[in-house]
N, C-alpha and C positions, 0 to 999 in steps of 0.2 A: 152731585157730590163733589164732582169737581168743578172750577171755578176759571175763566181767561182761558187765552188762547193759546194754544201750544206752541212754545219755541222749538226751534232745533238750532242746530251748531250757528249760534249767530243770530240778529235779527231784522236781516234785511231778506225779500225775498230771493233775491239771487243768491242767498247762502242755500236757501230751502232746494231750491234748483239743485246746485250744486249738489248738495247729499243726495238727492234722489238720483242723479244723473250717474253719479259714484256707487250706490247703491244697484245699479241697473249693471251696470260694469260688472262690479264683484259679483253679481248673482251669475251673469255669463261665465266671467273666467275661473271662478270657485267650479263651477260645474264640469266646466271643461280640465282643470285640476284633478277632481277629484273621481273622475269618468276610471280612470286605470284603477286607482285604490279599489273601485266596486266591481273590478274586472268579473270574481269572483259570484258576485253575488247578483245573482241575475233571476229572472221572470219572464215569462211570457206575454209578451204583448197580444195584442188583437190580432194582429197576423201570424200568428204563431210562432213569430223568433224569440230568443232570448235574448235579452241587452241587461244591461246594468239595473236595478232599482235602488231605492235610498238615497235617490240622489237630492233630496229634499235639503239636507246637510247645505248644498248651495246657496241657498238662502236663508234659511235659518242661522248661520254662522254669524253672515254679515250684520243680521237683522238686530241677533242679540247685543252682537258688538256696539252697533249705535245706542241701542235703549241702555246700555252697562254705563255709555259716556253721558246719557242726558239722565242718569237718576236723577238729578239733584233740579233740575231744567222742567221736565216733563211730570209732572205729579203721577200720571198712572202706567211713566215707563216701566216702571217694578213691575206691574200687576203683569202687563204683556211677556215682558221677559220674562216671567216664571212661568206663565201658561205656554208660552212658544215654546221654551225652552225643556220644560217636564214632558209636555205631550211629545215633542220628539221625542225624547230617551224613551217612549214607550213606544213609538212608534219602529225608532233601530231596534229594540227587545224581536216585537214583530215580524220586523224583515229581515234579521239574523238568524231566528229561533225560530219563529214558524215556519215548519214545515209542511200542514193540510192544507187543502182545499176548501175547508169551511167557511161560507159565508154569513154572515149577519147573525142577531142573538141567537135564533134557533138555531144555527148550524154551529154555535160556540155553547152554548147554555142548554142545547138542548142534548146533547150527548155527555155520555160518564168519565170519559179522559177528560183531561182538562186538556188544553191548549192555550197558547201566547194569546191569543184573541180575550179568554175571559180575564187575562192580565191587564191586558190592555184595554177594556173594557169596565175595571174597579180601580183600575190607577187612575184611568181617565176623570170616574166619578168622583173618587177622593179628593182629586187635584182640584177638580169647578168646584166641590161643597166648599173646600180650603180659602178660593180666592170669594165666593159668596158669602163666605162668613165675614172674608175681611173686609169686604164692602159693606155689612153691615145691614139692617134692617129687623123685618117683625119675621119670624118662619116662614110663613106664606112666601117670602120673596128671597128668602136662603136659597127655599129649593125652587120657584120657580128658575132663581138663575144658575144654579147650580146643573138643572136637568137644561136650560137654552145653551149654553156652552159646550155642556157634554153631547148634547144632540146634537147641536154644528159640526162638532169634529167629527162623529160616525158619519153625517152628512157629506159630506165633503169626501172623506173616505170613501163613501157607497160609489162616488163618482170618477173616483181615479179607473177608470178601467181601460179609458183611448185618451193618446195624445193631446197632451193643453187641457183637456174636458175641467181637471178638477180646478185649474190655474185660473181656464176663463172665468169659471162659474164664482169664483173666490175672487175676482178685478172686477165684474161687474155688482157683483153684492155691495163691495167696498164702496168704491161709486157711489154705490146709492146711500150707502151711510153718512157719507161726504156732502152728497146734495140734503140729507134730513140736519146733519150740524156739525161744520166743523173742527168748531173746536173738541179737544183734546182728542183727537181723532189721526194728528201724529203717527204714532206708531204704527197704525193699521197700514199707513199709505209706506212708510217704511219698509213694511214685509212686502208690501204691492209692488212696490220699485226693485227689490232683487229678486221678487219671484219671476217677476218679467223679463228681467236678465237670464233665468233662469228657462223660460219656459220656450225661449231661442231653439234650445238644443232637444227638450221633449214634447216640443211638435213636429220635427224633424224622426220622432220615435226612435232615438239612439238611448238614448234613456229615461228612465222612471223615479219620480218623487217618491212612491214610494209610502208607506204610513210613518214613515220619517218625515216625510212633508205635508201629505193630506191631513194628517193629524193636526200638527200646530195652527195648520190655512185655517181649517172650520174651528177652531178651539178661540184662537182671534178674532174672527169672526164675531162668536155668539160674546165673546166679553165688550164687541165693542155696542153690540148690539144692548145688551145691559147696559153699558158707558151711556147710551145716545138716547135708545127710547122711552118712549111712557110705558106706564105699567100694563094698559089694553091692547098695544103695541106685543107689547113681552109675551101676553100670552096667548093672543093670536100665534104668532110665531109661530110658541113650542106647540100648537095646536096640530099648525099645519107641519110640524116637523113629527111629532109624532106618528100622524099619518102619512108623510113621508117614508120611516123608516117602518113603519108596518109594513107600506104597498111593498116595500124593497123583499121585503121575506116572499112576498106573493108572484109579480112581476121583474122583469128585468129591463132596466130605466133604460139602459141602450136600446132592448127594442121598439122603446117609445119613442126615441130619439130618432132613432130609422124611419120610423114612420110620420114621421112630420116634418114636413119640409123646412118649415123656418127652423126647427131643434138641431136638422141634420146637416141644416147652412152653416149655421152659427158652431156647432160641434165638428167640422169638417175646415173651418175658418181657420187660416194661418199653419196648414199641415202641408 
């Protein structure tokens, strides 16, 4: 759909540098900013302390800010900045307003209160049908990419639960979107560069992204994955994401993590 290579601020690649290197910065020092504002608002980590969460804001701020400067540059900055940018507001809804313990559909959908989760759970879906409609196609591929994006983000979310975990697993995806086709593939590497800035301080375990951040990470994600692949591509994917977020109701992906050594190298890396 989309066509050439993506520019950013300029077009040489020492500009490209530049933003990203600037973008690594702001995701650190935003974090580190905005660590007292969330004094407040805090979570349990794996160890059982409580520290800041939401701190997803750190990169997300920065991220939108560039994609706001290359609308006119980037043909599908739009698309990114509306998906980073809605799935956060649903994600602070979240981690301001939730107050349960409930994990995943059945612990949101399957009980009679409502809670933030099944908010965040139909705002999610509304928002991928919105940007699937506006990329256009036959039904069949509305909702295929409408459910790949929405499943990214729960994905990603299932995964915030230890230090860096959601951040690596969201830089190495990217990566690999990067090595299938670069172009228009910009923005993705954008959020990449201030999460990383970002992910300094929450593998350090002083603070948490948050579904302020998890949210947007997998949301980006699955639209660039739409952006990049073929259609048997697309729905392998949600195949194996669907089965992903089933196992997730059944099992608990940490203890899987523990128990394998290269999962618990890789998830233990840079803490």
């Amino acid at each position: 759909m989309y066509s050439g290579a993506c520019t950013i601020v300029g077009r040489k690649g020492g500009d490209k540098v530049i933003v990203w290197l600037v973008l690594v910065a702001a995701g650190y020092l935003t974090s580190l900013a905005l660590k007292p504002v969330f004094k407040d608002q805090v979570s349990e980590n794996y160890k059982g302390e409580h520290i800041p969460t939401g701190l997803g804001l750190a990169f997300v701020l920065p991220t939108v800010l560039v994609l706001v400067l290359n609308f006119t540059k980037v043909p599908s900055a739009p698309l990114y900045a509306v998906v980073i940018l809605f799935f956060s507001i649903l994600g602070i809804l979240d981690d301001n307003l939730g107050s349960d313990t409930r994990r995943g559909f059945r612990g949101h959908f399957g009980q009679r209160d409502p809670s933030t989760g099944i908010l965040k759970a139909v705002g999610g879906f509304l928002i991928s049908l919105a940007i699937a409609i506006s990329l256009g196609g036959n039904p069949f591929l509305v909702v295929l990419h409408t459910v790949l994006i929405a499943l990214n983000a729960n994905f990603i979310n299932l995964l915030d639960r230890a230090p860096g975990r959601a951040g690596k697993v969201f830089a190495i995806l990217s990566m690999v979107l990067v090595l299938f086709n670069s172009i228009n593939i910009s923005p993705l590497l954008w959020l990449l560069a201030s999460t990383i800035g970002y992910l300094v301080n929450d593998l350090k375990a002083t603070m948490m992204m948050g579904d302020t951040g998890s949210n947007p990470l997998g949301a980006a994600l699955g639209l660039g994955m739409v952006l990049i692949f073929p259609l048997i591509v697309k729905v392998l994917i949600v195949l194996l994401l669907i089965v992903l977020n089933f196992l997730s109701e059944k099992i608990s992906f940490s203890k899987v993590i523990e128990s394998n050594r290269f999962l618990k190298f890789m998830d233990q890396l840079g803490r």
